[in-house]
FIMIDO-106696 format. One line per 8 residues: number of its first residue (from 1); their letters; for each residue x, y, z of C-alpha. Coordinates in steps of 0.25 Angstrom, whole numbers, plus 2048, in hexadecimal, padded with zeros to 3 digits. Layout:
NUM> A> X/Y/Z | ...
***
This chain:
1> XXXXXXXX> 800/847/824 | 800/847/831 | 7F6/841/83F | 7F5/846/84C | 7F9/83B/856 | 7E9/838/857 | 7EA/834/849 | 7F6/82C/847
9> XXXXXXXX> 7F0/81E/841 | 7F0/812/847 | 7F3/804/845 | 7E7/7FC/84B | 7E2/7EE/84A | 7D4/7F0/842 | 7C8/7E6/846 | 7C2/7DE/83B
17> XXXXXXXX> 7B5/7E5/836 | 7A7/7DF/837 | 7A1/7D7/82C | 795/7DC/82D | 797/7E2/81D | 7A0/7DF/812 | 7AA/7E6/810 | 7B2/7EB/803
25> XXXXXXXX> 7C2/7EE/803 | 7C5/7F8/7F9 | 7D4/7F9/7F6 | 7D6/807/7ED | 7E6/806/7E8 | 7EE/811/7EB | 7E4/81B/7F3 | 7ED/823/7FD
33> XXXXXXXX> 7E6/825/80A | 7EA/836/807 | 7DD/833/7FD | 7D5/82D/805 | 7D5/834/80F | 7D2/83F/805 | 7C5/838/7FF | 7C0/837/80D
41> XXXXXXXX> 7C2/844/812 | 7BB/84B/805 | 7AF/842/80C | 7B1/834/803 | 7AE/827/80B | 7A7/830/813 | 7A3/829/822 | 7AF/81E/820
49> XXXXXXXX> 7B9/81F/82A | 7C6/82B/825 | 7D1/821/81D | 7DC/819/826 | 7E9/81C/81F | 7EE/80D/819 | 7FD/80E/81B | 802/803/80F
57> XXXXXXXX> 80E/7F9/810 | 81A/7FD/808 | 81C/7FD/7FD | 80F/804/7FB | 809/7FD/7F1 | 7FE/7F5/7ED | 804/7E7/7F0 | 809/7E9/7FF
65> XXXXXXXX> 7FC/7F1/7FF | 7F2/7E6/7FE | 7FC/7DC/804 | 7FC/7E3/810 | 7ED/7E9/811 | 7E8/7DA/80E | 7F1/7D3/818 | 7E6/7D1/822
73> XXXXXXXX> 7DF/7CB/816 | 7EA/7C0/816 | 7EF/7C6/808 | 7FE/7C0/806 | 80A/7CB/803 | 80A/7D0/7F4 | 815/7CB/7EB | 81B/7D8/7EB
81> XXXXXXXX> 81B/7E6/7ED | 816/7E8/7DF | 80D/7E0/7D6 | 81B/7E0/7CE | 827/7DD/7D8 | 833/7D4/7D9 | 831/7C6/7DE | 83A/7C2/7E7
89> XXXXXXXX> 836/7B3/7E8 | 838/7B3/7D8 | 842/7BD/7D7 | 83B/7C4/7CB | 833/7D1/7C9 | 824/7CE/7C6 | 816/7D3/7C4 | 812/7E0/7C0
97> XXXXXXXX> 80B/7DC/7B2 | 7FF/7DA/7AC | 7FC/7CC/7AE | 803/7CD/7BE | 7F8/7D9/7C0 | 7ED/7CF/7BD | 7F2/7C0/7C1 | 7FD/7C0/7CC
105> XXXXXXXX> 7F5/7C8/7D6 | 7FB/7CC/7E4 | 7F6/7C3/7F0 | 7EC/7CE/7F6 | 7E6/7D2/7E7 | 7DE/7C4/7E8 | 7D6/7CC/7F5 | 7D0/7D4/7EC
113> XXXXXXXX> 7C2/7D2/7E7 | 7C3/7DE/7DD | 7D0/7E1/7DA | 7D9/7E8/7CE | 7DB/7DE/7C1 | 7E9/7E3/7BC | 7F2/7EB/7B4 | 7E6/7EE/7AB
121> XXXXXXXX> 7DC/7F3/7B8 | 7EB/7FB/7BD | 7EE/802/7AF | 7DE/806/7AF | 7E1/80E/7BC | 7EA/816/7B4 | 7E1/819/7A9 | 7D4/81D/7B1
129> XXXXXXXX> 7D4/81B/7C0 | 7C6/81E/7C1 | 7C0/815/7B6 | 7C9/80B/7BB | 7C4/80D/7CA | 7B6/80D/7C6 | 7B6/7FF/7C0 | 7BE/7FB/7CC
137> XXXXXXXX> 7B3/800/7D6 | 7A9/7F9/7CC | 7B0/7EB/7CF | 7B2/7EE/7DE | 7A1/7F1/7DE | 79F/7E4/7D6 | 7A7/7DC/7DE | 7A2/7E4/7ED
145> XXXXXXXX> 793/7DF/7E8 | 794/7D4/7E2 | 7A0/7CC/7EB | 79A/7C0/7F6 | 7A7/7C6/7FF | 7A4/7CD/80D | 7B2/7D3/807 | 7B6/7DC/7FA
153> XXXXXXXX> 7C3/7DF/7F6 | 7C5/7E8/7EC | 7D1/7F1/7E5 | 7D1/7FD/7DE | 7DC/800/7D6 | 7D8/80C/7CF | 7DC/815/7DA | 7EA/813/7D7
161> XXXXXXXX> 7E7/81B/7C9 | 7E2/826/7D0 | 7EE/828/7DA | 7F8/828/7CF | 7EF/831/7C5 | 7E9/83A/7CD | 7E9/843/7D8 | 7E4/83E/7E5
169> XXXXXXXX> 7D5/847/7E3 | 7D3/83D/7D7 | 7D4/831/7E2 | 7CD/837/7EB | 7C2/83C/7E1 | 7C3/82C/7E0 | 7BF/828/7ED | 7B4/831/7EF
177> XXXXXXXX> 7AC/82B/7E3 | 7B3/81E/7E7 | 7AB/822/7F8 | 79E/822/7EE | 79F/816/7E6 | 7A2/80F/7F4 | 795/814/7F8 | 78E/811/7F0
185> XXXXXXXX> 793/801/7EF | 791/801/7FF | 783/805/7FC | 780/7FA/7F1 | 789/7F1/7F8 | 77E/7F2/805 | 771/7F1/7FB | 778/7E5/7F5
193> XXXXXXXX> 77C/7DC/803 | 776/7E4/80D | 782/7E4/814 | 78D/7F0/815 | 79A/7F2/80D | 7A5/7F7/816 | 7B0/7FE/80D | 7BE/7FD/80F
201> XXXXXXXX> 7C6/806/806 | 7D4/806/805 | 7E3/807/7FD | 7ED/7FE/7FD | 7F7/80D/7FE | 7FB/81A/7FA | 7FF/822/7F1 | 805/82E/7ED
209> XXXXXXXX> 802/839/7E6 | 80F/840/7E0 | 812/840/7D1 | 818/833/7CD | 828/835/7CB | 830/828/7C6 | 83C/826/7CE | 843/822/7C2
217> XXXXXXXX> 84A/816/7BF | 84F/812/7CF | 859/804/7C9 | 867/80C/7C5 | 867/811/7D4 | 867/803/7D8 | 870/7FE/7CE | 87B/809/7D1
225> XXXXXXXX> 879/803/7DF | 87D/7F7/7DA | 871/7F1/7D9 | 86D/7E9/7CC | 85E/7EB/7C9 | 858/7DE/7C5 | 84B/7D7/7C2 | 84F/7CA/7CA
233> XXXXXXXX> 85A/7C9/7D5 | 866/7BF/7D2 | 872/7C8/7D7 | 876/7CE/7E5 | 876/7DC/7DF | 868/7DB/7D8 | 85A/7E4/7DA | 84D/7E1/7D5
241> XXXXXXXX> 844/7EF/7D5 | 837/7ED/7CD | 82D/7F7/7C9 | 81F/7F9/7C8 | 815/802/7C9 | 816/812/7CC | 81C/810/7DB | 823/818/7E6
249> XXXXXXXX> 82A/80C/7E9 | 837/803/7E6 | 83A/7F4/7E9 | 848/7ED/7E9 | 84B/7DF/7EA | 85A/7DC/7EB | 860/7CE/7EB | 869/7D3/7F5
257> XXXXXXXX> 862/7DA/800 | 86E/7DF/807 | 86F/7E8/7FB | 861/7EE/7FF | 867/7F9/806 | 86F/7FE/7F9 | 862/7FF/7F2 | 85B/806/7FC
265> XXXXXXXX> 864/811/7FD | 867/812/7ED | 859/814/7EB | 857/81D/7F8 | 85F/828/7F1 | 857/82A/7E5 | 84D/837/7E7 | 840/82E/7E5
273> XXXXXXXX> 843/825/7F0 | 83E/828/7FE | 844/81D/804 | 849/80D/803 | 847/802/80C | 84F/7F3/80D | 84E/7EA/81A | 85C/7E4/81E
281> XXXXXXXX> 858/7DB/827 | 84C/7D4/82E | 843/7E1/835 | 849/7EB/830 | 848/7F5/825 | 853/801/820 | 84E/80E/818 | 857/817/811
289> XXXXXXXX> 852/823/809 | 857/830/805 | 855/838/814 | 85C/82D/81C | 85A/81E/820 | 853/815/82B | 852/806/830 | 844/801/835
297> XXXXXXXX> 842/7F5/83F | 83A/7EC/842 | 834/7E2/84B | 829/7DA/84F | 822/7D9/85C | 814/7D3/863 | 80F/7DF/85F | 813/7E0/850
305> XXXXXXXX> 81F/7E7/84B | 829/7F2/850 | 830/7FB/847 | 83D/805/84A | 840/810/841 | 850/814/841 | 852/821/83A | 862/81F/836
313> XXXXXXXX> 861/82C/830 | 856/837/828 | 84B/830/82E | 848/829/81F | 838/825/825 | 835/832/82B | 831/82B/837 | 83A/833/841
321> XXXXXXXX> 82E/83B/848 | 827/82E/849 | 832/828/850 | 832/831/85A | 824/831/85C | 822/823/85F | 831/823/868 | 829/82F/870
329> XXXXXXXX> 81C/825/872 | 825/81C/877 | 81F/814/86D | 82E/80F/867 | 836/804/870 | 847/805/873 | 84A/7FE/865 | 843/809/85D
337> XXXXXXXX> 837/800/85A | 828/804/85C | 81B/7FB/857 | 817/7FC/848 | 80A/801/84C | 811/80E/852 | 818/80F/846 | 80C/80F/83D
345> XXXXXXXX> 804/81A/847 | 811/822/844 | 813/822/836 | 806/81E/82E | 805/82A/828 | 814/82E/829 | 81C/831/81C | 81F/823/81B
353> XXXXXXXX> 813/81C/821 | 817/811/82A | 824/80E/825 | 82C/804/82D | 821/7FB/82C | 81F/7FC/81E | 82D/7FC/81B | 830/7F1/823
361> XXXXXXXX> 821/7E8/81D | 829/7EC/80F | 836/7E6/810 | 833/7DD/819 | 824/7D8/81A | 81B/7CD/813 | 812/7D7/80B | 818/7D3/7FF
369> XXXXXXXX> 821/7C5/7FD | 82B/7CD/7F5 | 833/7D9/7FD | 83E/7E3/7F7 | 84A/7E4/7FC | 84A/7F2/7FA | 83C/7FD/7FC | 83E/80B/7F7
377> XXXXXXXX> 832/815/7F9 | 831/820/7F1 | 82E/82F/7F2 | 820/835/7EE | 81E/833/7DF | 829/82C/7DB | 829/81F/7D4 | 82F/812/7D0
385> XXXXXXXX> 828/809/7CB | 825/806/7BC | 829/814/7B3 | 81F/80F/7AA | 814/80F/7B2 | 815/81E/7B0 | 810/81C/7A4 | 802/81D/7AC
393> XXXXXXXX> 804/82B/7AF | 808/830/7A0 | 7FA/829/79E | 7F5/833/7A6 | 7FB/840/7A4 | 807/83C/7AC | 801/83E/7B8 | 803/832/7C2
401> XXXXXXXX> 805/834/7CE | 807/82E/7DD | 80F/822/7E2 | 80E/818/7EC | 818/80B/7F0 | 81F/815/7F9 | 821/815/809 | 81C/824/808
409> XXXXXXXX> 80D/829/80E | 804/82C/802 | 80B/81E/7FC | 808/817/807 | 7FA/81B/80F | 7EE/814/80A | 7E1/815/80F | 7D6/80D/814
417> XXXXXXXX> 7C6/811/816 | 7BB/809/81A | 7AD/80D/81C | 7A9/807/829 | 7AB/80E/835 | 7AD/802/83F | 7BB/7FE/837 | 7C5/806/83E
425> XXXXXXXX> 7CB/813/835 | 7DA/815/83C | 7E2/820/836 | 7ED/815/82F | 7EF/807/82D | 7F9/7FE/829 | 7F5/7F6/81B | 7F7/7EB/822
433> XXXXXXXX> 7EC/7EC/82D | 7E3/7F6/825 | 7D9/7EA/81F | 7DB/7E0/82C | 7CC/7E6/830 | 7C7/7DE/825 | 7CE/7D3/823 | 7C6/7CA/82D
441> XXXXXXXX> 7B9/7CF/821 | 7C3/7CD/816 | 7C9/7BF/819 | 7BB/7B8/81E | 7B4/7BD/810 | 7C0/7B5/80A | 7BE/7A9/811 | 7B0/7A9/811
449> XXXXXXXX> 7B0/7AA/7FF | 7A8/7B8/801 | 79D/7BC/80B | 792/7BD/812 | 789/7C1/807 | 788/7BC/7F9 | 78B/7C3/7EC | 77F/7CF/7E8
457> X> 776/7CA/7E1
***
């Protein structure tokens, strides 16, 4: 994909919108911004603004998703990258069962006024994404009407059935009828309070859309490096690596992170990994991967944060003509460094969207409390993960399909739509600033206990 310099997006501080309606945040899991843009050109959501593309932190997954969308919101760090991760405090792998689906809820999931109830609701996707998206859109009508709040926040899980089922015109088929529905509550909604309902959709990431291949089992590399592979970490050569999901994505945590670096280039070999990523020490982060190997800096200025790129060799982040664009805009000081928001103009919808903030926020940032040693991104279609959660596509013909977790673009851009023309519609945003426009609404709905106007009667 590729912009003109007219088109390059912009990172921009957005105003808070008016108050004047209320407003429901819808957030669909999983909805590439490819898709989107899709629905609206085939005339969905006709007369809202064309999709900014939402570039997510990360890992891109759900939990560093919401994390970092919500921020504005005051939402804390997820536990993890995954709702099943290794704690680092406790020093053991958790979550990812039936009972943590429902009870032990990530900090950003109590934001939610309608949101998805468990391993139950997540197997339903699997099963029948349309019957299982319907009944969602029935509660998020409900709870739109019926709520005191100036403020609704919904989720709609469903969608991730239809990106790992389908092909993408199932999805966007989806949102046409999804425009509809939308319509239609808008103008119920109006009846009802006599007051407008400004729409705000969005995706918490990407995701792919290549047949799902398992990368096999990744641990024998790790142990013929010398690295035991462990559930809890007691000994200088011991990994923890857990699993879960269907995910484009590996996470290490060593005891000793000097050995971080003999992981990384272990895995960087294998034929499913695009690249691995450690940080040696404090503002800075190294990749290895198969074309070569790079360090990124870091530093923090008035203005925000500055990053370097140092190709050491094969230009690992494909960010060499980028480099040498901003060098020739005289837009890169004597050290190598040039302002994040550069950065981000540059590379939002580069191969690796945003990368050396992303990667530098992953190893080193507070959207989750605990980090890997050790980030691999996979290629398209590859797989970590759970291998039985493959038993999802056997139930459907064998046919899943699409990943996300990855540093790649179609794991990685989101998307987000709003139907009023006053909130500004930039080419991309960061996750992090995306929802700042409504934070101000979102946080005084809060303390206030609801809104303006009382439930429908």
């Amino acid at each position: 994909m590729s912009h003109t310099a007219r088109n390059y997006p912009e990172e921009v501080d957005l105003p808070p919108v008016d108050d004047s309606s209320r407003t429901l945040l819808l957030a669909l899991d999983a909805v590439p911004y490819r898709v989107a843009r899709e629905a609206h050109t085939r005339g969905a959501f006709a007369g809202w603004a064309p999709p900014t593309a939402l570039v997510a932190p990360f890992p891109s997954l759900t939990h560093p998703g919401f994390a970092a969308l919500f921020r504005p919101f005051g939402a804390a760090p997820s536990w993890g990258y995954e709702i099943r991760y290794s704690d680092t405090a406790a020093n053991r792998v958790v979550g990812g069962n039936p009972v943590t689906y429902r009870d032990k809820v990530p900090p950003w999931s109590e934001l939610f006024d309608a949101r998805h109830h468990g391993v139950v609701a997540k197997v339903g996707n699997y099963v029948s994404a349309s019957r299982a998206a319907d009944a969602e859109l029935d509660e998020v009508a409900t709870t739109v009407l019926g709520s005191p709040s100036d403020v609704v926040l919904a989720y709609l899980g469903a969608t991730d059935g239809f990106m790992h089922l389908y092909e993408d015109d199932s999805l966007i088929e989806f949102l046409v009828a999804l425009d509809r529905r939308l319509h239609d509550l808008a103008a119920l909604h109006l009846a009802d309070r006599g007051r407008t309902l400004r729409i705000v959709l969005f995706s918490d990431h990407g995701c792919g859309r290549a047949r799902v291949h398992y990368t096999g089992n990744l641990r024998p590399l790790l142990r013929d490096a010398g690295l035991t592979v462990v559930e809890r970490l007691s000994g200088p050569d011991d990994v923890v690596a857990p699993t879960f999901g269907i995910v484009n994505y590996v996470a290490l945590f060593l005891y000793d992170r000097a050995r971080a670096a003999t992981a990384a280039e272990t895995l960087s070999g294998h034929e499913a990994v695009d690249l691995a990523a450690f940080s040696p020490s404090p503002q800075l982060v190294e990749v290895v991967g198969r074309a070569g190997r790079a360090r990124v800096r870091w530093q923090d200025s008035a203005a925000g944060r500055c990053f370097a790129y140092d190709d050491l060799s094969g230009d690992v982040l494909r960010l060499g003509a980028v480099t040498r664009r901003l060098e020739t805009s005289g837009l890169v000081n004597d050290d190598g460094y040039a302002d994040e928001a550069d950065w981000f103009r540059e590379t939002a919808f580069a191969d690796y969207p945003d990368p050396l903030r992303r990667l530098a926020d992953a190893l080193t940032g507070d959207l989750v409390r605990s980090r890997a040693s050790v980030l691999v991104s996979l290629g398209p279609g590859w797989s970590w993960g759970w291998r039985s959660a493959f038993a999802g596509g056997l139930v459907r013909g064998g046919r899943l399909k699409g990943t996300h977790g990855g540093l790649d673009r179609e794991s990685t851009l989101g998307f987000r739509l709003v139907n009023d023309p006053s909130v500004p519609a930039p080419w991309a945003l960061p996750a992090r600033t995306a929802l700042a426009p409504f934070a101000e609404a979102v946080l005084r709905s809060r303390d206030d206990g609801g809104g303006s106007d009382g439930p429908a009667g």
